[in-house]
Wavefront OBJ file of the C-alpha trace (Angstrom):
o trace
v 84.779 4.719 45.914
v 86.323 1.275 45.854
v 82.820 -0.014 45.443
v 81.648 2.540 42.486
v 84.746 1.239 40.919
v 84.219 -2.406 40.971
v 80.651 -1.815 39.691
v 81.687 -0.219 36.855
v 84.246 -2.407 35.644
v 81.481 -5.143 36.575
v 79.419 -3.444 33.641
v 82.206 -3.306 31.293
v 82.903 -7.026 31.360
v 79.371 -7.781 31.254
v 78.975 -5.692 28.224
v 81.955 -7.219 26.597
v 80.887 -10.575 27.535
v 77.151 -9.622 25.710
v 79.038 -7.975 22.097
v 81.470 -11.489 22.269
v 77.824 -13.902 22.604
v 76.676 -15.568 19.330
v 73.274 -14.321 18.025
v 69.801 -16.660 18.231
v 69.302 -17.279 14.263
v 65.542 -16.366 13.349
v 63.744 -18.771 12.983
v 62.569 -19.599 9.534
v 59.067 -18.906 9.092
v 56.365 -21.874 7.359
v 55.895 -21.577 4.484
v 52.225 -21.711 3.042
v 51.869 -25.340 1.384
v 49.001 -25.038 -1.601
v 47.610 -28.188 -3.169
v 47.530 -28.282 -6.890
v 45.077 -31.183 -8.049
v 46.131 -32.148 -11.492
v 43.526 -34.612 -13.668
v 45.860 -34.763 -16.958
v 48.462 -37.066 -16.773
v 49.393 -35.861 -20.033
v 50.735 -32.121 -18.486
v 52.407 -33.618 -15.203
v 55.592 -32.983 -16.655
v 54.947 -29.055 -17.316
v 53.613 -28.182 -14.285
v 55.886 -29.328 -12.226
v 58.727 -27.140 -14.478
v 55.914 -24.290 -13.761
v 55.471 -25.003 -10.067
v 59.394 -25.256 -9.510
v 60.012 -22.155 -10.826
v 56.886 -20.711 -9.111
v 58.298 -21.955 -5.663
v 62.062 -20.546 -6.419
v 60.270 -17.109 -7.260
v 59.506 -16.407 -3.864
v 59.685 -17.486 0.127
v 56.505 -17.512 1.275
v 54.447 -19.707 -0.690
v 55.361 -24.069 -1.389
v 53.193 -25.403 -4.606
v 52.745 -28.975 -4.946
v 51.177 -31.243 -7.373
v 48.829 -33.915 -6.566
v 48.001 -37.010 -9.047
v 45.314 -39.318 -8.902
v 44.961 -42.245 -11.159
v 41.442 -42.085 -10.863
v 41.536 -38.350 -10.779
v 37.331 -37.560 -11.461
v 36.228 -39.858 -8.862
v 38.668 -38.913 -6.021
v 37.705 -35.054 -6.807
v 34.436 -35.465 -7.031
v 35.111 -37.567 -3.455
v 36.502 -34.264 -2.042
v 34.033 -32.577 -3.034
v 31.065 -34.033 -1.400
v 33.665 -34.203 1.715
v 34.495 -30.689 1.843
v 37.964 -31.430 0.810
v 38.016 -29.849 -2.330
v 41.718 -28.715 -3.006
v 43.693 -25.398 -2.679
v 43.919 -25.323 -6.961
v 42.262 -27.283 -9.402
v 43.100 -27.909 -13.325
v 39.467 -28.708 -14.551
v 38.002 -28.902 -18.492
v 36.073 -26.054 -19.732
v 32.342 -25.972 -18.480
v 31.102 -28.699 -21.631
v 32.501 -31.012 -18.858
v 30.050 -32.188 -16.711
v 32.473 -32.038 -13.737
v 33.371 -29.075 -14.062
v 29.983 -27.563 -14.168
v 29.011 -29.295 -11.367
v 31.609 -28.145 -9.020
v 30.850 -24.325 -10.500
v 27.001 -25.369 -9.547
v 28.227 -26.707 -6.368
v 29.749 -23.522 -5.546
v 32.780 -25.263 -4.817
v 35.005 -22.732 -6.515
v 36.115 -19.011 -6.190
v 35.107 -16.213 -8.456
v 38.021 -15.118 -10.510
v 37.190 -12.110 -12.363
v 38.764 -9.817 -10.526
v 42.348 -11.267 -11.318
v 44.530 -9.335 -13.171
v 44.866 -12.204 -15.337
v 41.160 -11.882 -16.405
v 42.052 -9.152 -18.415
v 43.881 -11.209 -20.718
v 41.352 -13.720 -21.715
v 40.230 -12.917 -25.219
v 37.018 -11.187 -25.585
v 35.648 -14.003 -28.126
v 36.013 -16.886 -25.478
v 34.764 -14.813 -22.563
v 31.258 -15.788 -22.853
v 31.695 -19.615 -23.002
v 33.945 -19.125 -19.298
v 31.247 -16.957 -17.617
v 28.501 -18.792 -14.785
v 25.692 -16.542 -13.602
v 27.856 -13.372 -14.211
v 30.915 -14.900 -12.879
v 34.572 -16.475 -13.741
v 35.371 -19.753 -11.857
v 38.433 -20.888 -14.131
v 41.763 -19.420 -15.992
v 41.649 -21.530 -19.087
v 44.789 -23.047 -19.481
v 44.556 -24.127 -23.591
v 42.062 -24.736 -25.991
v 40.975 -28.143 -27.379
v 39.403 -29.350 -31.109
v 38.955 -33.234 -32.462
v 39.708 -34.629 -35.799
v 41.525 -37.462 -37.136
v 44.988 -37.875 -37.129
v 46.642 -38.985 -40.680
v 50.279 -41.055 -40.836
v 51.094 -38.887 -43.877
v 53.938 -40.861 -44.320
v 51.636 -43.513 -44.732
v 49.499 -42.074 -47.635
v 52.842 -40.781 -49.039
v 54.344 -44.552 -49.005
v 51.143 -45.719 -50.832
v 50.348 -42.595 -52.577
v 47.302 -41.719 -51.805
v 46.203 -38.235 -50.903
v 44.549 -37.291 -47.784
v 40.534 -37.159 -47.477
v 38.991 -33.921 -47.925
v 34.950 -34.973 -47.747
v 33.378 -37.553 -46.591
v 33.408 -39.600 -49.684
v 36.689 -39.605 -50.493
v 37.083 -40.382 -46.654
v 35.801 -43.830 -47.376
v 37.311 -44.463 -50.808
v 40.694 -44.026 -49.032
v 39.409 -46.098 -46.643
v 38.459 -49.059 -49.154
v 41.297 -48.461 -51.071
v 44.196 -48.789 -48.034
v 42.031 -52.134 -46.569
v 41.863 -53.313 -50.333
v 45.619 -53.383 -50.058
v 45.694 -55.556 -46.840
v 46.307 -52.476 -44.471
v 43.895 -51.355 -42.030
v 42.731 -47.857 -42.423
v 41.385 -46.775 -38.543
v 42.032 -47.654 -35.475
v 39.770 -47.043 -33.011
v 39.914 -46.803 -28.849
v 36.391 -48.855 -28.334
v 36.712 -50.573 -24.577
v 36.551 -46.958 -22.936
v 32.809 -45.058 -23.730
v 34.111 -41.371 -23.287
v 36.458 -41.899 -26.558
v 33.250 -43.496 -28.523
v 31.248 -40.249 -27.529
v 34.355 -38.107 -28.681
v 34.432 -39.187 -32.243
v 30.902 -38.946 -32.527
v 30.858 -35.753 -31.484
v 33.664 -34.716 -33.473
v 32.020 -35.971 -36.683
v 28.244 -33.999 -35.756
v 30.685 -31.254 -34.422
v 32.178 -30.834 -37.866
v 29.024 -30.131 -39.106
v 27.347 -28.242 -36.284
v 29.994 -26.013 -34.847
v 28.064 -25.817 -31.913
v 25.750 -28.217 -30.327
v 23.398 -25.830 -27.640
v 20.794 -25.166 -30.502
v 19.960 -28.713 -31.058
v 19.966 -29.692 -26.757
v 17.769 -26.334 -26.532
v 15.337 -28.186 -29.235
v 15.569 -31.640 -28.011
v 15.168 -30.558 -24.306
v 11.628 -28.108 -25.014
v 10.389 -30.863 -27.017
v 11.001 -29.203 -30.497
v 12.870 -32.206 -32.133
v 14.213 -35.380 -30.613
v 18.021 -36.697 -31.569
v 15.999 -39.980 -33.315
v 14.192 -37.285 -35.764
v 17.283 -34.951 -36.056
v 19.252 -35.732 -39.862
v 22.735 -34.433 -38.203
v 22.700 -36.724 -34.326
v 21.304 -39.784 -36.468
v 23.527 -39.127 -39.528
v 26.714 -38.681 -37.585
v 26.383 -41.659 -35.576
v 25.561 -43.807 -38.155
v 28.768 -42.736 -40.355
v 30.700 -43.330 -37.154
v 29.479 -46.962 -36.840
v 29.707 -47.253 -40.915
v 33.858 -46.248 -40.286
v 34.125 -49.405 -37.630
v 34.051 -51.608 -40.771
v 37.439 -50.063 -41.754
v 39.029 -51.160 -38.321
v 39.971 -54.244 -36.544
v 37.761 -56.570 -33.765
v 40.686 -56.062 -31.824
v 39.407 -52.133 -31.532
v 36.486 -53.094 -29.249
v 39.250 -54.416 -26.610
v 41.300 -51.391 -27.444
v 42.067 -48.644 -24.876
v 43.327 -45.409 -25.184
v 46.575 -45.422 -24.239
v 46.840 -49.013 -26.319
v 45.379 -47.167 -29.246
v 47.602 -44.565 -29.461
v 50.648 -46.773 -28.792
v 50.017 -49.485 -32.071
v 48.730 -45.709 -33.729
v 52.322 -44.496 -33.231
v 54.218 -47.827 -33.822
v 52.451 -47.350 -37.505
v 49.615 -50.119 -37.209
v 46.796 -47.863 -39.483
v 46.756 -44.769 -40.864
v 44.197 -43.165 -39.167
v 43.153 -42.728 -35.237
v 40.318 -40.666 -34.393
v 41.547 -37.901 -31.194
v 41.443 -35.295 -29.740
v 44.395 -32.173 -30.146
v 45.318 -33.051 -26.125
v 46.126 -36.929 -27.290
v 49.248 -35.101 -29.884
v 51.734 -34.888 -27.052
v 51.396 -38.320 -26.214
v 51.171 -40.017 -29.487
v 55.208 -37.810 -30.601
v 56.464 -38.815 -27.055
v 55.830 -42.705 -28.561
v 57.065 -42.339 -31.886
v 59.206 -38.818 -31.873
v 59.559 -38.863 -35.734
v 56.292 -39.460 -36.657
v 54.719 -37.311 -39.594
v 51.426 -36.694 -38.268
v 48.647 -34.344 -39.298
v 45.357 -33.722 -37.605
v 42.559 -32.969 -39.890
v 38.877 -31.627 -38.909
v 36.226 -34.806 -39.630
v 35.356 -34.076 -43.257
v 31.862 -33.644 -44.503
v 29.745 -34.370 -47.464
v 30.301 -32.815 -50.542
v 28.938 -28.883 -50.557
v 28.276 -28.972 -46.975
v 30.288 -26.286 -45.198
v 32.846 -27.984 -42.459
v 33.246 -26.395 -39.018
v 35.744 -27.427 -36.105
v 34.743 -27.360 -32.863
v 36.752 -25.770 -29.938
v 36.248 -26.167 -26.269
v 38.007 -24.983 -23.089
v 40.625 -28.349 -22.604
v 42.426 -27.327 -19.634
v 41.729 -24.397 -16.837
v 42.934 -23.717 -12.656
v 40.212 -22.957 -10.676
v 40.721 -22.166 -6.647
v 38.408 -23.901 -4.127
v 36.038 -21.415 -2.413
v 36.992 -23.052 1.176
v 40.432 -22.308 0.058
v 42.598 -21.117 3.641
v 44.886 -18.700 1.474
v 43.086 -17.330 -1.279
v 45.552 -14.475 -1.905
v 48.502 -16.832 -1.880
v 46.825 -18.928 -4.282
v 45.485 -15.972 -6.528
v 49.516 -15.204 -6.195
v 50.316 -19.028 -7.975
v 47.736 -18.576 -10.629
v 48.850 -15.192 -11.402
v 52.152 -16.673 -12.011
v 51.030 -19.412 -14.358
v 49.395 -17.015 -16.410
v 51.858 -14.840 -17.158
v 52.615 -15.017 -21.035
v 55.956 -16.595 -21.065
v 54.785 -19.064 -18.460
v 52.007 -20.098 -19.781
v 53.708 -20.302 -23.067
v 55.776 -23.174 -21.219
v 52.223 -24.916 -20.839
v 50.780 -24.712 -24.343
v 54.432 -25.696 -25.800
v 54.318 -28.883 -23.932
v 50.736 -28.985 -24.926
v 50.733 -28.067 -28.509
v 47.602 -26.169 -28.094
v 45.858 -23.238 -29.398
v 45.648 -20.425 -26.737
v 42.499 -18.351 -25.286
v 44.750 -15.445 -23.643
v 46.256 -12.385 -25.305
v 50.247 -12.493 -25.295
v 50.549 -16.139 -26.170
v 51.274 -17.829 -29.216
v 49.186 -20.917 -31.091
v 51.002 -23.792 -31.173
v 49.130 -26.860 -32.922
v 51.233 -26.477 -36.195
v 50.190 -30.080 -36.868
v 46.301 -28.929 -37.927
v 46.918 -26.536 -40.771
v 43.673 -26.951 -41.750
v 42.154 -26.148 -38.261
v 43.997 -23.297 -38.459
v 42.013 -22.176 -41.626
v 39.072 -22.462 -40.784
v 39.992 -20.759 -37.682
v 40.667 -18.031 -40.020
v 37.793 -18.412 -42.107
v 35.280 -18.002 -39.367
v 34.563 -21.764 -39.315
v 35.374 -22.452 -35.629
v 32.391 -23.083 -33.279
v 32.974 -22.390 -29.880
v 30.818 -24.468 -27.142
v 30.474 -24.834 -23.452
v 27.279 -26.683 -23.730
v 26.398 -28.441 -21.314
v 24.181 -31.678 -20.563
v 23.061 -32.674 -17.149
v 24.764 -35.559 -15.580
v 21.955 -38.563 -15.556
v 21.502 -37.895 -19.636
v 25.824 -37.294 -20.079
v 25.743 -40.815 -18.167
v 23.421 -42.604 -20.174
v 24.416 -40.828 -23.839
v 27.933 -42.143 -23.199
v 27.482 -45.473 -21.041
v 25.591 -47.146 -23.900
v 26.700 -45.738 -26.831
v 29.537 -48.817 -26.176
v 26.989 -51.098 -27.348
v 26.696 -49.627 -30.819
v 29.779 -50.202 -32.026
v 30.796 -51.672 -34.458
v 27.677 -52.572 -36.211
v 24.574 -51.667 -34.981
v 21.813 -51.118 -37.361
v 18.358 -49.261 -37.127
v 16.290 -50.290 -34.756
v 19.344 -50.448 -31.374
v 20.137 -46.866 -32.877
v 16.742 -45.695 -32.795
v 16.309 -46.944 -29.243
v 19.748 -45.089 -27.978
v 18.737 -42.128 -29.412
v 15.255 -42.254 -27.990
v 16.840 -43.091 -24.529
v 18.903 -40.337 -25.047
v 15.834 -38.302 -26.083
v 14.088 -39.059 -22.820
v 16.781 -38.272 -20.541
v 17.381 -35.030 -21.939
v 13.318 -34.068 -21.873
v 13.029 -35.331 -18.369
v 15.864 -33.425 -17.055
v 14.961 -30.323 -19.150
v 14.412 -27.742 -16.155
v 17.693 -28.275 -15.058
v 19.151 -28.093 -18.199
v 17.446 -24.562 -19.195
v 18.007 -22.764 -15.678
v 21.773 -23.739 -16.691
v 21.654 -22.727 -19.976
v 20.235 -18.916 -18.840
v 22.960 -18.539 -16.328
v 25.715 -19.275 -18.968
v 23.818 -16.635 -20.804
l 1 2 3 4 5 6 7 8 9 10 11 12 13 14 15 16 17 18 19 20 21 22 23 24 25 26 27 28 29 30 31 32 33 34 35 36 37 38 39 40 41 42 43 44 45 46 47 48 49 50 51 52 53 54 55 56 57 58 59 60 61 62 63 64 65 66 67 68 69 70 71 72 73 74 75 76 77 78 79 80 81 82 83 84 85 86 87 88 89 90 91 92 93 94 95 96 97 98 99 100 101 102 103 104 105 106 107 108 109 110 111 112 113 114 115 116 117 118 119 120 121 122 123 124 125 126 127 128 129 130 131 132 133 134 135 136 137 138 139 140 141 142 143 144 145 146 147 148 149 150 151 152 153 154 155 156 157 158 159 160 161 162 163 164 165 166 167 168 169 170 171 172 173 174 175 176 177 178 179 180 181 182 183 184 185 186 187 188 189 190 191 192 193 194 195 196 197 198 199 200 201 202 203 204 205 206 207 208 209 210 211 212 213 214 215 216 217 218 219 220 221 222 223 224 225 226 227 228 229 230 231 232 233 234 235 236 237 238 239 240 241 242 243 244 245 246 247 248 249 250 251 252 253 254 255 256 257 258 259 260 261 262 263 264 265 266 267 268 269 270 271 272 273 274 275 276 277 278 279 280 281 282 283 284 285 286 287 288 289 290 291 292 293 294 295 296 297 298 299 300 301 302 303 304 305 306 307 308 309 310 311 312 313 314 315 316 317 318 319 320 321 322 323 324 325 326 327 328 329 330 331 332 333 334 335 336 337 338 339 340 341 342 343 344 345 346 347 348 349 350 351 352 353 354 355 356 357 358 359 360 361 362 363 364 365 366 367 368 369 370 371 372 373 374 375 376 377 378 379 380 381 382 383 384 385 386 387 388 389 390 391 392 393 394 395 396 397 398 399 400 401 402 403 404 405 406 407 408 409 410 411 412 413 414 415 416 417 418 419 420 421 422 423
């Protein structure tokens, strides 16, 4: 009895001694860290905002952004080391990295995302790759030139809507011992972008003219529009400064803002940059204009998209971080920063600084493209084009553009079996 007795009063203390014992804390599961490789220093700012409010949303998933300051080369290094990363901000498939990672099937197939469903039905063909969708595009882009209007205002003159008046401006402002462009020269890819936003303004598009060049139809040297655009670029360059030619882009835009000439041929993604120099600027970015009676076009292209690496470890959690960014009052954070025109349903425009972009949006007059060269003739179309500026005449533009002609023709197959699959 005596033994029954101290047993149970053995088991009471024990059981007090158990409910008075501090419980083991859980311990905290790790979370799922997703790379985010980011090429455009100009949107660093945003997307962190995005990915801090992305990683405060939930418990599961950590975001974080990774810079490179050369960003192509050390992504096209991960690529060929099978180290491509968890999410990817990438152009539109015109760039010739980006189609060669969709090639390369280093990305995932998106089309399946709920997101997809908000893409509008207009851009949809220009995103697609052998029936698939490898990128969310993030904002749209156009060229132009970009007009000090208080400038003109200060010296009143009114702003170019053709060609010719173009360069009677242009005499005029140097006439008064003021320079009239300025130009980013040292670097090759912003030489290539204001030809091709002067042949863009008159094309819309440019996969005709590759198709023709490529199957031996026409070459660039015979072709009034490639010849005629280039040439008006290098007749502009006597408008400009020799400092141009030592000019970069960030330099450009910086003398640009500080009010140095009233004119700077860019890109829509360059308008961010140029305000965050000189906030009270009065700047307007027009579409190149063209000859008198010839109709004017703008050219748009995919500027900005996330893509998700195929060899991605968690492709649901990073499907999850994309969905997020693509929500409309997210992304609206993006193309705020941005000041660019949207491709998704929901979201609002916001270039208010290209009126006239905006009309010939309107009108019809916007040519979308995702054409595409192959890389040896992108490489040799934009490495030497350097050499033409600022005053080549015939016979060194007749050899570029037969080089280019060449290039193009001798890499023709690969260029076509691309061209169906975009199809």
């Amino acid at each position: 009895m005596m033994k029954r007795k101290m047993m149970l009063l053995l088991c009471a203390c024990m059981l007090v001694f158990s409910g008075c014992q501090k419980e083991e804390p859980v311990p905290e599961q790790e979370k799922i860290r997703l790379e985010f490789y980011n090429r455009k220093r100009e949107v660093y700012a945003v997307l962190e905002e995005i990915i801090g409010k992305f990683n405060a949303s939930q418990d599961e998933i950590e975001v974080y952004q990774n810079m490179n300051t050369n960003a192509d080369t050390a992504l096209r290094i991960s690529a060929v080391e099978g180290e491509f990363p968890d999410l990817v901000e990438l152009g539109g498939l015109q760039s010739v990295e980006t189609f060669e990672y969709v090639m390369g099937n280093c990305l995932r197939p998106l089309e399946d995302m709920e997101c997809a469903g908000r893409i509008k039905e207009e851009y949809l063909p220009y995103l697609h790759y052998d029936s698939h969708l490898y990128q969310m595009p993030l904002a749209m882009s156009f060229e132009g030139i970009y007009v000090n209007k208080d400038l003109f205002s200060e010296e009143g003159l009114k702003i170019p809507e053709t060609y010719e008046e173009l360069c009677q401006v242009s005499e005029e402002i140097q006439s008064r011992g003021k320079v009239p462009f300025l130009f980013a020269d040292k670097e090759s890819w912003t030489v290539h972008q204001n030809w091709e936003s002067i042949e863009g303004a008159i094309r819309g598009n440019f996969e005709e003219i590759w198709a023709e060049v490529a199957t031996g139809k026409t070459s660039f040297t015979e072709d009034p529009i490639s010849r005629g655009s280039l040439e008006k670029l290098i007749a502009l360059h006597q408008y400009t400064t020799e400092e141009c030619r030592d000019l970069n882009y960030d330099e450009a835009m910086t003398q640009f803002a500080q009010g140095e000439a009233f004119m700077f041929m860019q890109g829509s993604w360059a308008y961010g940059s140029i305000m965050e120099r000189n906030p009270q600027m009065n700047l307007e970015l027009i579409p190149f204009p063209v000859d008198n009676g010839q109709e004017q076009f703008v050219t748009m292209w995919i500027d900005s998209s996330v893509g998700i690496s195929r060899d991605c470890k968690y492709p649901e959690e990073a499907e999850k971080f994309v969905e997020f960014l693509m929500k409309p009052e997210i992304l609206q954070l993006y193309l705020d920063a941005e000041c660019s025109l949207s491709s998704m349903e929901g979201n609002k425009n916001r270039a208010e600084y290209a009126p006239r972009v905006h009309q010939l949006i309107r009108e019809g007059r916007a040519g979308m493209d995702a054409s595409w060269l192959p890389l040896q003739t992108s490489v040799i179309r934009d490495k030497d084009i350097l050499s033409l500026m600022p005053d080549a005449g015939k016979v060194e533009i007749d050899d570029y553009l037969d080089t280019y002609t060449k290039s193009l023709q001798k890499h023709k197959d690969l260029y076509l079996e691309a061209k169906e699959k975009r199809e």
